[in-house]
C-alpha positions in Angstrom: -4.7 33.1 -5.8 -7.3 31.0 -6.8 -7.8 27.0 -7.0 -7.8 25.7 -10.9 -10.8 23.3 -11.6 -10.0 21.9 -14.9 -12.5 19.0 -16.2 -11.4 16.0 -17.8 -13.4 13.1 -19.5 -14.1 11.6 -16.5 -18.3 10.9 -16.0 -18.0 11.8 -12.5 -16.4 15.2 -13.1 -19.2 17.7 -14.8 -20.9 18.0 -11.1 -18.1 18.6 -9.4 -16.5 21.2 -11.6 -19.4 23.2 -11.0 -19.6 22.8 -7.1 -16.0 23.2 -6.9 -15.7 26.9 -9.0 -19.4 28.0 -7.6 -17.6 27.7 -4.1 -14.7 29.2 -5.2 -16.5 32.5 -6.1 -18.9 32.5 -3.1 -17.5 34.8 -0.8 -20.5 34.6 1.2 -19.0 30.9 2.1 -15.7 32.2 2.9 -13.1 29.9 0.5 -9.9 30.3 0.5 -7.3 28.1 -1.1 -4.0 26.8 -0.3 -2.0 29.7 -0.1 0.2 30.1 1.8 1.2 26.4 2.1 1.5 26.8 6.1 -2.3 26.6 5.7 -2.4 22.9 4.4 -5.4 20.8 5.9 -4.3 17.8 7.7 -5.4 15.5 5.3 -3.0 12.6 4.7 -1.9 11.8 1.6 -2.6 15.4 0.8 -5.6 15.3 -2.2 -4.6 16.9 -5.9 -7.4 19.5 -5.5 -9.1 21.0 -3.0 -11.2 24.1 -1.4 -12.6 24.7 1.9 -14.4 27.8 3.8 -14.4 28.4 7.3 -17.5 26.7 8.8 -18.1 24.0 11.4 -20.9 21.3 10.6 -21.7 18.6 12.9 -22.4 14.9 12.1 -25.4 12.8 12.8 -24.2 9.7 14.4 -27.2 7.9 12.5 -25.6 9.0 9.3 -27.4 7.0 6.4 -25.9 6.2 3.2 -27.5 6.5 -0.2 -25.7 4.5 -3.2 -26.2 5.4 -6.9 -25.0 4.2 -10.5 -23.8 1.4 -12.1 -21.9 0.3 -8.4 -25.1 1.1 -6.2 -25.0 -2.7 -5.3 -21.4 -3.3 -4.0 -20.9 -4.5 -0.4 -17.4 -3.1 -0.9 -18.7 0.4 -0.3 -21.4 -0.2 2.7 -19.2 -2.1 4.5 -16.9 0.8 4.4 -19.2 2.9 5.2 -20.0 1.2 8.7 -16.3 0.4 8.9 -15.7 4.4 9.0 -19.1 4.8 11.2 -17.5 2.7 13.9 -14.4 5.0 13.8 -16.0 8.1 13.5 -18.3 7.3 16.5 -16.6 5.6 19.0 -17.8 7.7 21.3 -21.3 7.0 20.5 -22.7 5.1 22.4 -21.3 6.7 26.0 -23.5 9.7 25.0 -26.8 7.9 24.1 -28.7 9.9 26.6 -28.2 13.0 24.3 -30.3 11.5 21.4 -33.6 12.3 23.9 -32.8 15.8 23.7 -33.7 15.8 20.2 -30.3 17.2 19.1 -29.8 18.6 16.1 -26.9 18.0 13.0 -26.0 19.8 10.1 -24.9 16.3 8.3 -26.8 13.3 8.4 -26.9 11.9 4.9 -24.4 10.8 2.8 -24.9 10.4 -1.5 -22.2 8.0 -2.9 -21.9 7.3 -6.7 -20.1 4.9 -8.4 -20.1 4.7 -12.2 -19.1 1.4 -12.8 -20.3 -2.1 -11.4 -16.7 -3.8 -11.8 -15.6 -4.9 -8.7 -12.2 -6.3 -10.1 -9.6 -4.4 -8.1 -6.2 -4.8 -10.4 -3.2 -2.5 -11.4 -3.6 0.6 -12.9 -8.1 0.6 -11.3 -9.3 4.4 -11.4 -9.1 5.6 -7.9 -9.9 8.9 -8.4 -13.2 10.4 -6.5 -14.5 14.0 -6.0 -15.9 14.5 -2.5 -18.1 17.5 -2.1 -19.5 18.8 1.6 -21.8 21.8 1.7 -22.0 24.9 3.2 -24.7 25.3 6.1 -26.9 27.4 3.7 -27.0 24.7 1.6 -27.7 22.0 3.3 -31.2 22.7 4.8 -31.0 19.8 6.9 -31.0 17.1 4.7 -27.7 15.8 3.4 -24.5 17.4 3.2 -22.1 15.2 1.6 -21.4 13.9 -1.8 -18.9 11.3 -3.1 -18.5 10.5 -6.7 -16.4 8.1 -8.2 -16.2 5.7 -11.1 -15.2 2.6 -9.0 -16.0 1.3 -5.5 -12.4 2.0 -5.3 -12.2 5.2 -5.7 -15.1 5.6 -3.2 -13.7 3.8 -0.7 -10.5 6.7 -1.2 -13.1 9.2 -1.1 -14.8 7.8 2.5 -11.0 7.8 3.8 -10.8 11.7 2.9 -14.2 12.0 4.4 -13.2 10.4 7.7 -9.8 13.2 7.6 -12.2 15.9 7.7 -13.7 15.0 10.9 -13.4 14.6 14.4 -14.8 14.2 18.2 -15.4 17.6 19.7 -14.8 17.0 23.5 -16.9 20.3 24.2 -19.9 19.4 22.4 -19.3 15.9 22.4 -20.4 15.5 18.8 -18.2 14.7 15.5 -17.8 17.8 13.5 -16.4 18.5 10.1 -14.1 21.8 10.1 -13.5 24.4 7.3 -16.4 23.7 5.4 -17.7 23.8 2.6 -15.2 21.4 1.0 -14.7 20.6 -2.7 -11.7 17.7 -2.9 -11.2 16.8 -6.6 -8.3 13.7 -6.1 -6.8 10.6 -7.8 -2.9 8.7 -7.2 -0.1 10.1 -8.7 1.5 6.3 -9.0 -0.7 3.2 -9.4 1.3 0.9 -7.1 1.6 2.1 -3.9 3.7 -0.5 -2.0 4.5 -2.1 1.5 6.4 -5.3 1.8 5.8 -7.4 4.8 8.2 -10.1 5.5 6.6 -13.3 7.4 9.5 -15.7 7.6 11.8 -13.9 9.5 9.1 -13.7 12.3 6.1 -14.9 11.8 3.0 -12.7 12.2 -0.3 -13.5 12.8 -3.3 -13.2 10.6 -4.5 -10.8 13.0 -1.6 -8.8 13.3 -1.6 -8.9 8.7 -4.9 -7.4 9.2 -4.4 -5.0 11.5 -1.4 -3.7 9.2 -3.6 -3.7 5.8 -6.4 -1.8 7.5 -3.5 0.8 8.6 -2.1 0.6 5.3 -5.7 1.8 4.1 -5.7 5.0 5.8 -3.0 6.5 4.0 -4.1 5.1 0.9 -1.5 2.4 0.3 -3.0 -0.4 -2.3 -0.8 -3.0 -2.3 0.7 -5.3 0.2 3.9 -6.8 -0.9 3.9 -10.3 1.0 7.2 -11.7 1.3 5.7 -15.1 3.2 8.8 -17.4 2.6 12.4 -17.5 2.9 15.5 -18.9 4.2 14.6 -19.1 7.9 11.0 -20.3 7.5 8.4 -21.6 4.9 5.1 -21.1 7.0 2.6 -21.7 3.9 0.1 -24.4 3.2 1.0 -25.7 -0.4 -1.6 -28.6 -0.7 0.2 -30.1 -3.9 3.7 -30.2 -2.0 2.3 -30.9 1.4 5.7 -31.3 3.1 7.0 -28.1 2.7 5.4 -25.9 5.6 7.7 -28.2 8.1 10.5 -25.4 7.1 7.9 -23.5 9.4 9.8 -22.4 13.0 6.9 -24.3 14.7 3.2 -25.8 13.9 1.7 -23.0 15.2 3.3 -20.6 13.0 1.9 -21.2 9.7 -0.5 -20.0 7.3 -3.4 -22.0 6.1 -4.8 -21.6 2.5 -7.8 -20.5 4.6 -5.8 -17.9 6.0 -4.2 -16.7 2.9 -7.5 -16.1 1.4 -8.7 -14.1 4.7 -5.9 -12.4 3.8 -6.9 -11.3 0.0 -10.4 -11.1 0.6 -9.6 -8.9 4.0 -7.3 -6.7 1.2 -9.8 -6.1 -1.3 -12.8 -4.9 0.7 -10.6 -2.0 1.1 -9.2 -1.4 -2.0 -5.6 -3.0 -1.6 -4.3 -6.0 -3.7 -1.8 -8.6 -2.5 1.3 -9.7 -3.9 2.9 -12.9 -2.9 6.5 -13.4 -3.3 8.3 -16.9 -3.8 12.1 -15.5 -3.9 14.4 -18.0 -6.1 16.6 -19.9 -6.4 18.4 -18.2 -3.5 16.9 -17.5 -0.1 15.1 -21.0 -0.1 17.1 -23.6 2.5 13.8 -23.3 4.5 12.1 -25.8 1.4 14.4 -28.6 1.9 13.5 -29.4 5.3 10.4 -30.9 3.9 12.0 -32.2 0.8 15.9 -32.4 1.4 16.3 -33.3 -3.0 15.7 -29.3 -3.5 19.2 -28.8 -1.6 22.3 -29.3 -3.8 23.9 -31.5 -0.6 22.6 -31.8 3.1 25.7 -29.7 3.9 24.9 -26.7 1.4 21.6 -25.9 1.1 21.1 -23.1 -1.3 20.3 -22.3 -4.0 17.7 -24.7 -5.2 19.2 -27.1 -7.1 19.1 -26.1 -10.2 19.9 -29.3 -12.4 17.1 -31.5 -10.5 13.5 -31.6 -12.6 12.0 -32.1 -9.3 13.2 -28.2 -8.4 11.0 -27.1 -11.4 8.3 -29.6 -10.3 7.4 -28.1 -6.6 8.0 -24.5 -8.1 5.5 -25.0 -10.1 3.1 -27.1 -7.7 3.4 -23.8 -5.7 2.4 -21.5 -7.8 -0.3 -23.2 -9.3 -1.6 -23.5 -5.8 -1.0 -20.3 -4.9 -2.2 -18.7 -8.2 -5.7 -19.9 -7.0 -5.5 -17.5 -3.5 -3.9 -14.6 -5.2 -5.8 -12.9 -8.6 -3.4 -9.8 -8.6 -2.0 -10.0 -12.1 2.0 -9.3 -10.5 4.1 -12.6 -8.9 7.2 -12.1 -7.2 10.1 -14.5 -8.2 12.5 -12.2 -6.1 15.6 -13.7 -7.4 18.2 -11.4 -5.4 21.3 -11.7 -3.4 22.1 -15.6 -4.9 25.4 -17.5 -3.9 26.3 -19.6 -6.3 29.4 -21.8 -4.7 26.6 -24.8 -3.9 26.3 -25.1 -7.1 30.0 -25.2 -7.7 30.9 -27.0 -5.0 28.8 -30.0 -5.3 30.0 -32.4 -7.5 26.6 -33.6 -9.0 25.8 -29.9 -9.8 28.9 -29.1 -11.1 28.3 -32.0 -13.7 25.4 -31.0 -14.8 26.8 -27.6 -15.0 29.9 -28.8 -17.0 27.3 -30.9 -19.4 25.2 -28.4 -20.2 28.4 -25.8 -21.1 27.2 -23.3 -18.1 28.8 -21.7 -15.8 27.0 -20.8 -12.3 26.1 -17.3 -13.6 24.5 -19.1 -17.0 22.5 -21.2 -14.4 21.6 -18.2 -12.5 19.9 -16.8 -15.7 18.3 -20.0 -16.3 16.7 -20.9 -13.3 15.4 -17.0 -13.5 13.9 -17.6 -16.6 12.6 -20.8 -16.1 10.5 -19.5 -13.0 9.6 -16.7 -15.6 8.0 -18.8 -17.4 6.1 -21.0 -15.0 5.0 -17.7 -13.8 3.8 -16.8 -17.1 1.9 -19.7 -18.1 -0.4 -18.8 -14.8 -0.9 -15.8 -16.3 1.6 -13.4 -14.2 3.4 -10.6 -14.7 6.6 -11.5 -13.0 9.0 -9.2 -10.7 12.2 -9.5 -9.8 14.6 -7.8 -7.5 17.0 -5.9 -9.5 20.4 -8.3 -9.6 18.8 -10.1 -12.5 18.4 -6.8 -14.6 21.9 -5.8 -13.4 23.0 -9.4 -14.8 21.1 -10.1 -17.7 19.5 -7.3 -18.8 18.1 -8.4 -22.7 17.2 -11.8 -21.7 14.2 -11.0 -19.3 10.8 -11.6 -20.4 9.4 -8.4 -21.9 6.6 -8.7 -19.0 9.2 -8.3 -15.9 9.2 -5.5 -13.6 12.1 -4.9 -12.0 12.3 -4.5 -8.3 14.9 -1.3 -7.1 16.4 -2.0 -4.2 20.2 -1.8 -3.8 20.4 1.6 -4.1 19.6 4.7 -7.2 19.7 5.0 -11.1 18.6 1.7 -11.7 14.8 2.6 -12.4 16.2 5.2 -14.7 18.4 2.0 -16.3 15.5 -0.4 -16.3 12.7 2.0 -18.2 14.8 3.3 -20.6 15.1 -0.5 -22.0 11.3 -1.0 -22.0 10.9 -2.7 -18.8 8.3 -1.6 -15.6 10.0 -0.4 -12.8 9.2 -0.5 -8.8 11.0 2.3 -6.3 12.2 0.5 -3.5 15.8 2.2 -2.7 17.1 0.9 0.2 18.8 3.9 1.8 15.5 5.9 1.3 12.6 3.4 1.7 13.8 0.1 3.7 12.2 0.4 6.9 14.4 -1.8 8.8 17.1 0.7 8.3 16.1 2.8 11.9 18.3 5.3 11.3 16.1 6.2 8.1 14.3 8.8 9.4 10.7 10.6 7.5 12.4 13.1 6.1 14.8 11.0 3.9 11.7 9.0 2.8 9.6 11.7 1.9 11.7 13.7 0.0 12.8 10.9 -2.2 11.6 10.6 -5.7 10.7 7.5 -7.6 10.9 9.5 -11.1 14.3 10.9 -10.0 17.3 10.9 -13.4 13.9 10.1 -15.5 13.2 12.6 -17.5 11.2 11.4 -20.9 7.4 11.2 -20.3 7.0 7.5 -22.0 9.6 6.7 -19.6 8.5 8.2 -16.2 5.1 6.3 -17.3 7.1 3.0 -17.1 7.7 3.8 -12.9 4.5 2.3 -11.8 5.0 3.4 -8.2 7.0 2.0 -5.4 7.1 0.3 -2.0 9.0 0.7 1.6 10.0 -2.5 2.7 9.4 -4.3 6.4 12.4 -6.7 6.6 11.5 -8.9 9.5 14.8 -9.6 11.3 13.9 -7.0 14.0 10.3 -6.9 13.7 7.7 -9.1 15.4 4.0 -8.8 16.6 6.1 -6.4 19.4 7.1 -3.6 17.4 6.3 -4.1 13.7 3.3 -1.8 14.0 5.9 1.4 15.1 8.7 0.5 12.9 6.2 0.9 10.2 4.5 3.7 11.0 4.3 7.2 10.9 7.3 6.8 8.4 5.6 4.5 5.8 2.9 7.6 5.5 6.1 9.6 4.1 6.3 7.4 1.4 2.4 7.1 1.2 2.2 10.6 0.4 5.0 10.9 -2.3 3.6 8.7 -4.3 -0.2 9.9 -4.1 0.4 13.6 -4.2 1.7 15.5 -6.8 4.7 16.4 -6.5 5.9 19.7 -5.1 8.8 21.1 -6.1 8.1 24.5 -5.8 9.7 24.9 -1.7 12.8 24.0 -0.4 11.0 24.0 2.9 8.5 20.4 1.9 9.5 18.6 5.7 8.6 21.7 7.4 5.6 22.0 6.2 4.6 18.9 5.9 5.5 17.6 10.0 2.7 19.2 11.6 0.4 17.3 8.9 2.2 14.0 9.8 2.4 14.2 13.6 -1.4 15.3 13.1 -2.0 11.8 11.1 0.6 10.0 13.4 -1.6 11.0 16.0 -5.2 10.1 14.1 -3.7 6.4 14.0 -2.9 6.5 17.3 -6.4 7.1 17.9 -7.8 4.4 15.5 -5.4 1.7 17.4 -2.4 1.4 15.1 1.1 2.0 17.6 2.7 4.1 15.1 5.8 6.1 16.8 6.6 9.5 17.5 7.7 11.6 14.2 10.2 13.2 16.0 12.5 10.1 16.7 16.1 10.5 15.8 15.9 6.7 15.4 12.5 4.5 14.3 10.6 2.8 16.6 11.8 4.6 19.5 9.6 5.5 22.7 8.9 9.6 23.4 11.8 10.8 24.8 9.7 13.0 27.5 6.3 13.8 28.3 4.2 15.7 25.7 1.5 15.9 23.4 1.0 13.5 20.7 0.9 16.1 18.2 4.1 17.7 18.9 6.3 14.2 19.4 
């Protein structure tokens, strides 16, 4: 059965429609297609389209790039192209000696187009690419691959597909690409592809963040959800409220406003925006140890005090600070999980309560909708976890996504009143919950009980969540990973619900790509743990644990 290749109006499709149905009818080349399913590539997320022969071509460690179109000036895309050299190539340079022997490769040239010169990497950016590697009888020993895409996004997709296709071959010693000649045709099936990284419950360092995004790259993740403050810590720089990173746990465990734009800038050059998240009025004692007036009393200390100005003041000191490290066009005002009895409790609160003819759950709204606001007049879009849609429902702002988290139908709820919707379910995709093994996350479905298309539109994608309690710099790396990639794949892939049999198939892909990050430094755990995070039970391969 063969492989459809059906253009659409994309600029970067034409060439690759033809490559991809000339290889399909070249038996000479040896394609075959996905059929049976057992015969997957391991290739993580799995890409939309795809054909592949039976060849083995090797790769010139001096591979050169050649960058066409509109984008043929971004740094975005070289960078990632000796980013991928460096991976692809570790071995290089303990087999120098072979270069005098004049060896020769079947790939040393690599043609990457991008259409467009934008480099502005928001929601919704075309990541698509089409990634074409020819047969030995065509290459004639010049070239051999081809990416085309209309961003530098979508390139940098298409270099991480690239790098999937090969590896080190311990008998020759060189880096070969297997089952050629490829034709991948492949874009996202969501546009927000989410992990959240909490930073106040432990605090991680910069270099520990970047280790994670670069991870998060690999399976094609493209935004990190930073949760950087809450109760137990506030370790950010807020240079218009200077006072409030001494709710840090220590001096040395803060983040500069250097460091959170190391942070962004580190994101973007590989295709992955950043969302910060300032969660109110709740889970926010950790602000009033720099200014104690936030607190409703000394001896209850959240929520915010919501009948002081001065509340609205600093919350809008910080996100006019912080709106000047972080361009993504989504703000998280979290907004979850809020006691209200400080507010009740205290008797200056409870005035203003009683003056103003609220109760605690009117102030709830209103302090929700205040920080709406602030967030809107910096331009945001603003999310919010799912309590204030479960509470007030019509009074959101239009612009508000909601945040899924407690548990299923509320995405189904939230859409079918207009508003955005993020997949977070917290029996499914909360990766503090051990027990949560890969299976439960990959078979879950962020469009599941939606079943109108204008709706399922509204489900821009969805995010597994790091809670920090448990995790530190010791262990966050292998709580994350390999079951994050579950996730990773769901919501690029299209979905398959044509087998009952989708974990068996798909193991042998993810221990493979468990195994590749092994390889590329990133401690993710075994797949087969009963419980996350786990060491191997026994002795054995990495591709069978």
């Amino acid at each position: 059965m063969g492989l459809l290749c059906i253009p659409t109006s994309s600029s970067a499709v034409p060439t690759f429609f033809l490559i991809c149905c000339a290889l399909f009818v070249s038996q000479a080349l040896g394609a075959r297609t996905l059929e049976p399913q057992s015969s997957l590539p391991f290739i993580w997320p799995l890409p939309e389209k795809f054909i592949f022969g039976n060849e083995t071509l090797s790769v010139d460690p001096a591979i050169s790039i050649s960058l066409s179109g509109n984008g043929a000036a971004s740094n975005i895309v070289r960078e990632a192209f000796e980013r991928y050299k460096g991976i692809l190539f570790e071995h290089g340079d303990r087999f120098r000696f072979l270069r005098t022997l004049n060896p020769v490769y079947d790939v040393n040239k690599m043609i990457v187009i991008v259409h467009s010169n934008s480099e502005e990497l928001q929601l919704g950016v075309d990541e698509s690419y089409n990634l074409v590697v020819s047969g030995a009888q065509q290459l004639s020993g010049a070239g051999g691959v081809k990416i085309e895409a209309n961003t530098v996004f979508g390139a940098l997709r298409g270099l991480e597909t690239f790098s999937q296709l090969c590896s080190f071959d311990y008998t020759t010693k060189k880096v070969e690409i297997n089952k050629a000649p490829w034709s991948i045709r492949d874009k996202p099936r969501f546009q927000y592809r989410g992990l959240m990284l909490d930073t106040s419950r432990h605090y991680l360092p910069v270099k520990v963040i970047k280790q994670i995004i670069e991870s998060m790259s690999y399976a094609k993740l493209n935004v990190l959800h930073w949760h950087i403050i809450d109760e137990q810590s506030f370790p950010l720089e807020v240079p218009s409220y200077p006072h409030l990173w001494k709710g840090s746990y220590s001096k040395w465990e803060r983040y500069t406003v250097e460091d959170a734009h190391e942070i962004v800038n580190f994101s973007k050059m590989r295709g992955i925006n950043v969302m910060a998240e300032v969660d109110v009025p709740g889970h926010a004692a950790s602000w009033g140890v720099g200014y104690p007036d936030l607190w409703p009393s000394p001896l209850c200390n959240q929520p915010l005090d919501v009948s002081k100005k001065f509340t609205f003041d600093v919350l809008s000191g910080i996100l006019t600070d912080m709106r000047k490290i972080f361009p993504f066009e989504l703000f998280h005002l979290g907004g979850d999980e809020v006691n209200t009895d400080c507010w009740t409790n205290t008797s200056a609160v409870n005035k203003w309560l009683q003056s103003k003819n609220m109760t605690a759950e009117d102030a709830y709204e209103y302090f929700v909708l205040k920080a709406q606001k602030i967030a809107i007049s910096k331009n945001w879009s603003p999310v919010n976890w799912e309590e204030t849609f479960n509470t007030f429902p019509t009074n959101l702002h239009p612009k508000t996504v909601v945040h899924n988290w407690l548990g299923p139908g509320v995405c189904p709820k939230a859409v079918a009143k207009g508003f955005r919707c993020i997949f977070s379910n917290q029996g499914v995709w909360y990766l503090d919950h051990l027990n949560v093994r890969w299976e439960t996350l990959y078979t879950a479905e962020p469009l599941e009980g939606i079943h109108k298309t204008s709706e399922q539109k509204l489900v821009i994608g969805g995010e597994v969540c790091m809670w920090g309690e448990t995790a530190d710099t010791s262990d966050v790396q292998q709580t994350i990973w390999p079951r994050a990639a579950a996730a990773a794949e769901r919501l690029w892939s299209p979905r398959d619900s044509s087998t009952a049999h989708a974990t068996e198939i798909a193991m042998r892909r993810l221990q493979y790509f468990r195994c590749l990050l092994n390889r590329r430094g990133v401690a993710a755990a075994p797949v087969t743990n009963y419980e996350a995070r786990a060491a191997p039970d026994s002795p054995g391969s990495c591709f069978v644990q």
